[in-house]
C-alpha positions as CSV (number, residue, x, y, z in Angstrom):
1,X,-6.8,-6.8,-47.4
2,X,-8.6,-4.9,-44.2
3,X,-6.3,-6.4,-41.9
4,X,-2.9,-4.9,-44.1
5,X,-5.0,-1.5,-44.3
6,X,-5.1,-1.7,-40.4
7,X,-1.4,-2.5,-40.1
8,X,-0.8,0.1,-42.1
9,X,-3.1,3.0,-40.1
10,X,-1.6,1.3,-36.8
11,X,1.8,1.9,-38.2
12,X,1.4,5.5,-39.3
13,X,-0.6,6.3,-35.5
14,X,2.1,4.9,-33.7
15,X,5.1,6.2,-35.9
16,X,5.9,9.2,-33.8
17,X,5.9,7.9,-30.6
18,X,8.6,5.0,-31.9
19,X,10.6,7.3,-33.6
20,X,10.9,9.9,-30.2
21,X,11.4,6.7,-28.2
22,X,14.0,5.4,-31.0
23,X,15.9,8.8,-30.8
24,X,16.2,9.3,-26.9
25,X,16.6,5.5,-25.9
26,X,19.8,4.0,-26.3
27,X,19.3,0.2,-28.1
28,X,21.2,-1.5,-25.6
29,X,21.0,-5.2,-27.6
30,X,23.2,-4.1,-30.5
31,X,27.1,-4.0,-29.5
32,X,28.1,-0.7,-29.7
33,X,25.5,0.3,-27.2
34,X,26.1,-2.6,-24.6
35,X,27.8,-0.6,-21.7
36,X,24.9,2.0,-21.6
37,X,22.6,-0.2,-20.1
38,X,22.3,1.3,-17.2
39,X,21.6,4.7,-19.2
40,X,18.2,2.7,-21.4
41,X,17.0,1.8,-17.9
42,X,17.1,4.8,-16.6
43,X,15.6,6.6,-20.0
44,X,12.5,3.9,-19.9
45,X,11.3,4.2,-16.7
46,X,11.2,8.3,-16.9
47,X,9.2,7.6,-20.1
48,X,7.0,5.1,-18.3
49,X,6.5,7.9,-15.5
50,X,5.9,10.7,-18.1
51,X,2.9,8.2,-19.7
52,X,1.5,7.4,-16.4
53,X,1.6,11.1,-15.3
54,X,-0.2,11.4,-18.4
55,X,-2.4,8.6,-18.4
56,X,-3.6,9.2,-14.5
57,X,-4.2,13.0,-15.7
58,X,-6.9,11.8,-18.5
59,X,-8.3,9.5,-16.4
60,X,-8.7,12.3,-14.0
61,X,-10.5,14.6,-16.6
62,X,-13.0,11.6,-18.2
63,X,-13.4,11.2,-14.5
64,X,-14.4,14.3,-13.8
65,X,-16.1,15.4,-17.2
66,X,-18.8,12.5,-16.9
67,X,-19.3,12.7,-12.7
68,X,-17.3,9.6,-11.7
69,X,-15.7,9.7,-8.6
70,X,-11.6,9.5,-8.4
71,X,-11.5,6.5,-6.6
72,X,-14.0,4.3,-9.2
73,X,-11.8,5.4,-11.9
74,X,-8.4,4.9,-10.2
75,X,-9.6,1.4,-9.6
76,X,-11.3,0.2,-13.0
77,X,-8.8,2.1,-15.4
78,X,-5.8,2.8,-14.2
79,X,-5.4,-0.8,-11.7
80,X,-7.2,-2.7,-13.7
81,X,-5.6,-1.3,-17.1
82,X,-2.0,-1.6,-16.0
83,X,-2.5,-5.4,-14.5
84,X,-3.6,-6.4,-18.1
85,X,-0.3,-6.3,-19.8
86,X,1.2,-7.8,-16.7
87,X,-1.4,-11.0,-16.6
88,X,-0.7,-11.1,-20.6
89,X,2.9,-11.4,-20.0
90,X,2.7,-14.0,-17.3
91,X,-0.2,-16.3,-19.5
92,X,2.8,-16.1,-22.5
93,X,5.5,-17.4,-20.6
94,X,3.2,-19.6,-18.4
95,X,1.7,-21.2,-22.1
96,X,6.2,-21.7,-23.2
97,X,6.7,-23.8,-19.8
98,X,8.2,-21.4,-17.5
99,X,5.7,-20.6,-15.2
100,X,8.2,-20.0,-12.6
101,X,8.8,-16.8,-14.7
102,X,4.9,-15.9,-14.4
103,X,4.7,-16.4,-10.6
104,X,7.9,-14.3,-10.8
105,X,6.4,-11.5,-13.0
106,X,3.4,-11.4,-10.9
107,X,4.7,-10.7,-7.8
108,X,7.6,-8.6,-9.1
109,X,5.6,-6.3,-10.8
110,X,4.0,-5.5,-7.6
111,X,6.9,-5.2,-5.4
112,X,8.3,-2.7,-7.9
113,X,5.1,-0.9,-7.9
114,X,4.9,-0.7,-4.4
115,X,8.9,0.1,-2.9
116,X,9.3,2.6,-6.3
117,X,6.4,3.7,-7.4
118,X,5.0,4.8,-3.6
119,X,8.3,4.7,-2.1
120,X,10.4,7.0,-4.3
121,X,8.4,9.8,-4.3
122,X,7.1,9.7,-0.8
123,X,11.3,9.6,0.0
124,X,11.8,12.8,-2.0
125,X,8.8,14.3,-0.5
126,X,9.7,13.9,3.1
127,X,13.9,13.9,2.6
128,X,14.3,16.1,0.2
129,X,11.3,18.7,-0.5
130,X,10.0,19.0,2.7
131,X,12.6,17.5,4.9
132,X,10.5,16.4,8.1
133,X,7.2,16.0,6.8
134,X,4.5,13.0,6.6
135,X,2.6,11.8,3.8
136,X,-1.7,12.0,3.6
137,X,-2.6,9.0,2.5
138,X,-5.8,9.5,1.0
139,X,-7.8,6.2,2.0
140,X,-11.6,7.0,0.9
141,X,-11.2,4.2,-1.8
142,X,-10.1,1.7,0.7
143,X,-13.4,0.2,1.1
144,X,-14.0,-0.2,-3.0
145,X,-10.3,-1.9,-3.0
146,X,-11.1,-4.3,-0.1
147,X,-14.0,-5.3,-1.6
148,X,-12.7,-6.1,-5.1
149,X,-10.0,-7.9,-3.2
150,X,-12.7,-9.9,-1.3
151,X,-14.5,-10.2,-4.5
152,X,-12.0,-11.9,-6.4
153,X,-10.4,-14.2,-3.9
C-alpha cells in the first residue's frame, strides 16, 4: 500500500521531466526512428550538459550558502555523486557474468569524461573563442584529490 503511494508520488515528480525528454529525444529503438541515431546521441548528451550545468551550479550555491569550500564540495557531490551510477552499472552487469563489460564501463566512463568533458570545451576556448589562448587550471583541490586517491588505493 505505501510503496504503490510512493510509485505513484515518484511518478507524478518525475512526469515532466520524461515527457520534455520524450518530446525533444528521438526513440531511436522503434523502427521508424532508426536512422536518427546519431541525432538521440547528440540530443542526450546536450541534456546531460544542461543537468550538469545545473547540478555543478546548486552545488555551488549549498556550497556557498553553508561556508563549504568549492573544492570539498566538487569532490564529495559532484565526483563522488556522478561515480555512483557508474559503480551501480558495472556491479549489474558484473553480477549477469560480463564483467568484461564492468571493467569496460569503468574505464570508459572516465576516458569520456576526461578527452570530452575537459577536452571539448578547453578546444573551443582556445580554437575558437579565444583563438591563442591557455587554460587556468585551477589546482587548489589537488591535494584533497590526491589524498582521497591515496586513501582509497
Amino acid at each position: 500500500p505505501a510503496d504503490g503511494k510512493m510509485n505513484k508520488i515518484k511518478w507524478l515528480l518525475t512526469w515532466p521531466l520524461i515527457f520534455v525528454l520524450f518530446t525533444t529525444i528521438p526513440n531511436c529503438s522503434k523502427p521508424r526512428w532508426e536512422k536518427f541515431f546519431m541525432l538521440t546521441f547528440i540530443l542526450s548528451t546536450l541534456w546531460i550538459a544542461l543537468f550538469s550545468y545545473f547540478m555543478v551550479w546548486m552545488v555551488t550555491v549549498i556550497g556557498y550558502t553553508l561556508g563549504i569550500p568549492d573544492v570539498i564540495m566538487g569532490i564529495t557531490f559532484l565526483a563522488a555523486g556522478t561515480s555512483v551510477p557508474d559503480c551501480m552499472a558495472s556491479l549489474i552487469v558484473a553480477r549477469q557474468g560480463l564483467g568484461d563489460m564492468a571493467v569496460s564501463n569503468t574505464v570508459g566512463s572516465n576516458v569520456f569524461d576526461i578527452l570530452v568533458g575537459l577536452g571539448v570545451p578547453w578546444g573551443l576556448q582556445t580554437m575558437a573563442i579565444d583563438y591563442g589562448s591557455t587554460v587556468k587550471i585551477n589546482s587548489k583541490g589537488l591535494v584533497y584529490s590526491v589524498g582521497l586517491l591515496l586513501g582509497s588505493v
